[in-house]
C-alpha positions in Angstrom: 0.0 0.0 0.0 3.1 2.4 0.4 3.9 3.6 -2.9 6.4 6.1 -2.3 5.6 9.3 -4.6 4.1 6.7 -7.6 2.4 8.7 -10.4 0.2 6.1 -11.8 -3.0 3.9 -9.8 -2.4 0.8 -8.9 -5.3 -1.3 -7.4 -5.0 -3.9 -5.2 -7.7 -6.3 -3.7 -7.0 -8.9 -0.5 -9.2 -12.0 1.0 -8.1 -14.2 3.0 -8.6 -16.5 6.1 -5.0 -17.1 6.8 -3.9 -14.9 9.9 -0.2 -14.5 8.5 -1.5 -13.2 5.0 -3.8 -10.7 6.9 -0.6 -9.4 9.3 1.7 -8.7 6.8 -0.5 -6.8 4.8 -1.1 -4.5 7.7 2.2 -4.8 8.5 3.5 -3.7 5.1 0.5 -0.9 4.5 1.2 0.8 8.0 4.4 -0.2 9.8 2.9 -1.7 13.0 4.0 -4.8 14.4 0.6 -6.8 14.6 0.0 -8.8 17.3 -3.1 -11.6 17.4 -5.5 -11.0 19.5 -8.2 -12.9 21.3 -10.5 -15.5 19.1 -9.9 -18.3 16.8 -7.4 -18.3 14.6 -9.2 -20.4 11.9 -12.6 -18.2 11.9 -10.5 -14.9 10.9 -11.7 -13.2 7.5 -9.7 -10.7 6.7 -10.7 -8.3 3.4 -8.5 -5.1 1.6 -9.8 -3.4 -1.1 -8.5 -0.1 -2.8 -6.0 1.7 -4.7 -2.7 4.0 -4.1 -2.1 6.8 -6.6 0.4 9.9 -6.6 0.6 10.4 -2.6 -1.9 8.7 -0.9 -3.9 5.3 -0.6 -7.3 4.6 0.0 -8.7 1.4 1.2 -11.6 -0.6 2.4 -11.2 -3.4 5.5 -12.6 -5.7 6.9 -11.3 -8.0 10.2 -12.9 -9.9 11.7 -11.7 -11.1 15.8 -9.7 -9.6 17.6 -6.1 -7.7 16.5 -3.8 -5.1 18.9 -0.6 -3.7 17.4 2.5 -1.7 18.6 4.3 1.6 15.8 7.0 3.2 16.5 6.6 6.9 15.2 5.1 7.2 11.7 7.5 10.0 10.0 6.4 9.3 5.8 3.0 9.5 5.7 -0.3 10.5 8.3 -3.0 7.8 8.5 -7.3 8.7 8.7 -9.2 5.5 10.1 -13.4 6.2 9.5 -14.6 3.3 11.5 -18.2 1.5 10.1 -18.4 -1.2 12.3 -16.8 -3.1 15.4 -14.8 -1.5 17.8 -10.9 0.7 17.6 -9.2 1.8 20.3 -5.9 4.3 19.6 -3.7 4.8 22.3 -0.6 7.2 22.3 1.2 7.8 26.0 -1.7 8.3 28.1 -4.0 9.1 26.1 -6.7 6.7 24.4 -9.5 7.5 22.2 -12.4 4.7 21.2 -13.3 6.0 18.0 -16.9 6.9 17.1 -18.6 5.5 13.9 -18.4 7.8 10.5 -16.0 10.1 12.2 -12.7 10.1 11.3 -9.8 10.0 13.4 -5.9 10.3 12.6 -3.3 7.6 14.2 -0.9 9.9 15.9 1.9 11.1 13.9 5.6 11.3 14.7 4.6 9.1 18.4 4.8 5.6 19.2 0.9 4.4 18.7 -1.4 1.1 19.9 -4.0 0.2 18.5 -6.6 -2.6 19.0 -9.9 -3.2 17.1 -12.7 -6.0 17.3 -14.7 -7.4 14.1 -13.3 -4.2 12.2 -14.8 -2.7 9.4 -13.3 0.8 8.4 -11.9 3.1 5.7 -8.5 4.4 5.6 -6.8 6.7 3.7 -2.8 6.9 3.9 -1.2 10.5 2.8 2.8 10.4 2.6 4.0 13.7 3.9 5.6 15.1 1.2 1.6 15.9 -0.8 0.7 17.3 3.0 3.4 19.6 3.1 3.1 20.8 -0.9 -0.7 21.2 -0.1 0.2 23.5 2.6 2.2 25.9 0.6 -0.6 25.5 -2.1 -3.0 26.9 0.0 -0.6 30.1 1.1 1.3 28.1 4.1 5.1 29.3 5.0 5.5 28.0 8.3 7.7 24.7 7.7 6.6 21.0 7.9 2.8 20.3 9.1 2.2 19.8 12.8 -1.4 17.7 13.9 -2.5 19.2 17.4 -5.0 16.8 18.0 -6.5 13.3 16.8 -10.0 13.9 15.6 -11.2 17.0 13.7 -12.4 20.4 14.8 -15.8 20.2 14.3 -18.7 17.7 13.2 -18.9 20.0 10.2 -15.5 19.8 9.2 -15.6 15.8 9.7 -18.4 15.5 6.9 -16.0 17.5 4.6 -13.2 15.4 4.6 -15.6 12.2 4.4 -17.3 14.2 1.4 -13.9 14.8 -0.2 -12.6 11.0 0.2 -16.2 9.8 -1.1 -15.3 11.9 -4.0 -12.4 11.1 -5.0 -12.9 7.6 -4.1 -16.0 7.5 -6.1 -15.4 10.2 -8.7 -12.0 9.6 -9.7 -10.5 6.7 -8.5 -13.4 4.3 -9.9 -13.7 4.8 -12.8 -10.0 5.0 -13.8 -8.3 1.7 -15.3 -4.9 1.1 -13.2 -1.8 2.7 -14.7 -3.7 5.2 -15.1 -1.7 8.5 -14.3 -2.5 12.4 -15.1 -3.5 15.4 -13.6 -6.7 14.3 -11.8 -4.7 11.8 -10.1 -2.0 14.3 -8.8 -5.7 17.0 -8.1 -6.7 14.3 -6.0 -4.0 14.0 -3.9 -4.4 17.7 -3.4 -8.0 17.6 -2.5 -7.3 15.0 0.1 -4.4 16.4 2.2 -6.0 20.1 1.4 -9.1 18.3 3.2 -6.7 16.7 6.0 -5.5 20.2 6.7 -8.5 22.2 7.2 -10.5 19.3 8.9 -7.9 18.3 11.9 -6.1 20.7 14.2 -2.9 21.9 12.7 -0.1 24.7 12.9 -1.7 25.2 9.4 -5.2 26.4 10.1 -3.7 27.9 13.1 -1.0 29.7 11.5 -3.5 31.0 8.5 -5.9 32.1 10.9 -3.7 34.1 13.0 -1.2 35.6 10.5 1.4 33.5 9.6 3.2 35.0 6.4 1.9 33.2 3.4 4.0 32.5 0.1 4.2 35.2 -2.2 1.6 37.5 -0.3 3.0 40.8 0.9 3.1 41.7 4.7 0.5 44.0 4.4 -1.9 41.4 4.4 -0.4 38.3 5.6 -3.4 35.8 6.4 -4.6 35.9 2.6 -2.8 33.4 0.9 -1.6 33.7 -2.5 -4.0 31.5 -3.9 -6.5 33.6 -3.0 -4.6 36.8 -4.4 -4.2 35.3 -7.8 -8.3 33.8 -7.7 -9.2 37.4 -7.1 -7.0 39.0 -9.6 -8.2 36.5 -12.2 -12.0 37.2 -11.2 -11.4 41.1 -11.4 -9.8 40.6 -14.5 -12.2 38.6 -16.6 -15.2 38.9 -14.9 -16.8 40.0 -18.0 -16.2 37.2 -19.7 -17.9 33.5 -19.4 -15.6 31.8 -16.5 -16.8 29.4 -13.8 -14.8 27.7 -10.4 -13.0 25.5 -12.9 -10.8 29.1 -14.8 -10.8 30.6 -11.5 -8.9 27.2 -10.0 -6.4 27.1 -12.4 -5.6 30.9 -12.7 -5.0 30.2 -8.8 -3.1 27.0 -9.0 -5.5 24.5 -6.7 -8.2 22.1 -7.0 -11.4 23.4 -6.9 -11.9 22.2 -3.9 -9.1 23.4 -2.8 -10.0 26.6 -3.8 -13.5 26.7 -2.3 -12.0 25.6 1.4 -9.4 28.5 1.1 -12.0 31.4 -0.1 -14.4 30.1 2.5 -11.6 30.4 5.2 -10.6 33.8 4.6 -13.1 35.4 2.9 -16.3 33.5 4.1 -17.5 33.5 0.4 -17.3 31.2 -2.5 -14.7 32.0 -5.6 -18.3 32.1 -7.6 -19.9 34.7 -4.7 -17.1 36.2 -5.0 -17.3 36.6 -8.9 -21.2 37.2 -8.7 -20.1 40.3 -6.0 -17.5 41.7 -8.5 -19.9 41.6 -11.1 -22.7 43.1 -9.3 -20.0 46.1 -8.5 -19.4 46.1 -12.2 -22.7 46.5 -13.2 -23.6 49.1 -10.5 -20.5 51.3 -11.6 -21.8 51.3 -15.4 -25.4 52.1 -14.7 -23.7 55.4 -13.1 -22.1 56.6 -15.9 -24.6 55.5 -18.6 -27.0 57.7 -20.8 -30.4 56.7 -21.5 -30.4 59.1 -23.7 -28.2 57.2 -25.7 -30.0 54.3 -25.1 -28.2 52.4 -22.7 -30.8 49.9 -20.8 -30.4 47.9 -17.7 -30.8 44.7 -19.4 -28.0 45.5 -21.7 -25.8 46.5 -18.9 -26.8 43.2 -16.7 -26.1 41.2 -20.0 -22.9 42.4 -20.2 -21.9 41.7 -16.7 -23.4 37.9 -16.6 -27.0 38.7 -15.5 -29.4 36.9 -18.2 -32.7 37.7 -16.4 -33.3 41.1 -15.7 -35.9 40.8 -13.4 -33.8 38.3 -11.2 -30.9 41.1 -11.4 -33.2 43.9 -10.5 -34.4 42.6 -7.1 -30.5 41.6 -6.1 -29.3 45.0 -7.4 -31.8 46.7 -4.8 -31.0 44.3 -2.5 -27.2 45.1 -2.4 -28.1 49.2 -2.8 -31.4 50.1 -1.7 -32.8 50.9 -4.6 -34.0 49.7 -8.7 -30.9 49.9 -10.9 -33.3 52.3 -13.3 -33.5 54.6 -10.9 -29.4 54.5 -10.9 -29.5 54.8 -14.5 -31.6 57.8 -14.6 -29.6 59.6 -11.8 
């Protein structure tokens, strides 16, 4: 399952019944040194399914019994457990956490981890540090390597994101993609998922960001906004005349779209496309000023030019961002 910096999918799918066969899997997919638990040896069913592309892993198990390991710290890669069924218990120093259904929870990086689990049945994904830490500087981080200040993520909110986000790419790009295959979405992917690690789990990332930390290529005099977010906007301003959507804007930016939608949400509490819709609407409202009925210059023209199709629609938010029809601006 570790497929250091591969660019290409590989798929692999596991059964088997034979204890030994199930522990060097695990063994080989996370480092631990797997110890058998209580239970039969000869009623264990053990099941992996998945695939490992450009930076990460995702798979699908299924244990049955019993099973407690030992890790010494995990430096390459961070590892998300979702449990579905049975029972996990992660334990780091003093600490131990039984981990709820549907909510993820991350093994303990860089610290000697146990773990033991009961009739498993879970979902993992496996992110090797180096697509954590180039995430980071994608989304405007300057602060050095990524640091995890707790095990389970900030909110419930933020938990359903980063199942959303592995559901997607699981589902959305993974699936349908023969292995060996390699490209773009793959290497997107990988950015989507340790983008989605970042924001959803305690980090010196989202608490750098939040509080100030410089950001790559974004001048002191506004530190927090990363430079993702300065080249989104300067691509919005610049074209918003023209027929662009979240896809344009995320590649004018360099980032996933979903990348790009987590970082405009964080620091601007907007969508790139409110944010486009809000430029245009400015636009619009600046024209209407300086236009001459007279000359025959309408609102519908003017809102057709800025993106707005149904005048009537653009009417009732026009008065709703200034108080009053955009007529009555035209006339003035």
């Amino acid at each position: 399952m570790r497929t250091e910096q591969r660019s290409d999918l590989a798929r692999f799918d596991v059964s088997s019944s034979d204890p030994e066969v199930a522990d060097a899997w695990l063994r080989d997919a996370y480092g631990a040194s797997w110890r058998r638990g209580s239970g039969d040896p000869a009623a264990v069913r053990f099941a992996a399914t998945g695939a490992s592309g450009p930076g990460f892993s995702l798979a699908s198990l299924h244990h049955s019994g019993v099973v407690g390991a030992e890790t010494g710290p995990l430096h390459a890669a961070v590892v998300i457990g979702t449990v579905l069924g049975g029972v996990v218990e992660v334990a780091h120093g003093d600490a131990t956490l039984t981990a709820e259904h549907g909510t993820p929870y991350l093994l303990p990086p860089g610290a000697p981890w146990r773990v033991r689990w009961e009739d498993l049945s879970a979902e993992t994904l496996r992110l090797e540090r180096w697509a954590l830490d180039a995430a980071a500087v994608g989304i405007g981080w300057d602060g050095g390597a990524v640091r995890f200040a707790g095990v389970t993520p900030r909110s419930p909110g933020w938990a359903r994101f980063l199942r959303a986000t592995i559901a997607h790419v699981r589902d959305d790009v993974v699936a349908p993609a023969p292995p060996g295959a390699a490209g773009p979405a793959l290497r997107e992917a990988a950015r989507e998922l340790a983008v989605a690690v970042l924001v959803a789990f305690p980090t010196n990332v989202v608490e750098g960001l939040e509080h100030g930390t410089p950001a790559v290529g974004v001048e002191k005099v506004d530190p927090a906004e990363p430079a993702v977010i300065r080249r989104a906007v300067e691509f919005i301003e610049t074209n918003a005349q023209r027929d662009i959507g979240v896809a344009e804007i995320a590649e004018a930016a360099r980032l996933g779209v979903r990348g790009l939608q987590v970082a405009f949400r964080r620091h601007r509490d907007q969508t790139p496309l409110e944010y486009l819709r809000q430029v245009r609407m400015q636009s619009a409202h600046r024209e209407l000023q300086t236009a001459d009925p007279a000359e025959g210059a309408t609102v519908a023209e003017v809102a057709a030019r800025w993106g707005f199709s149904h005048p009537g629609r653009f009417a009732v938010e026009y008065r709703r961002h200034f108080g009053r029809h955009p007529s009555e601006t035209l006339r003035a």
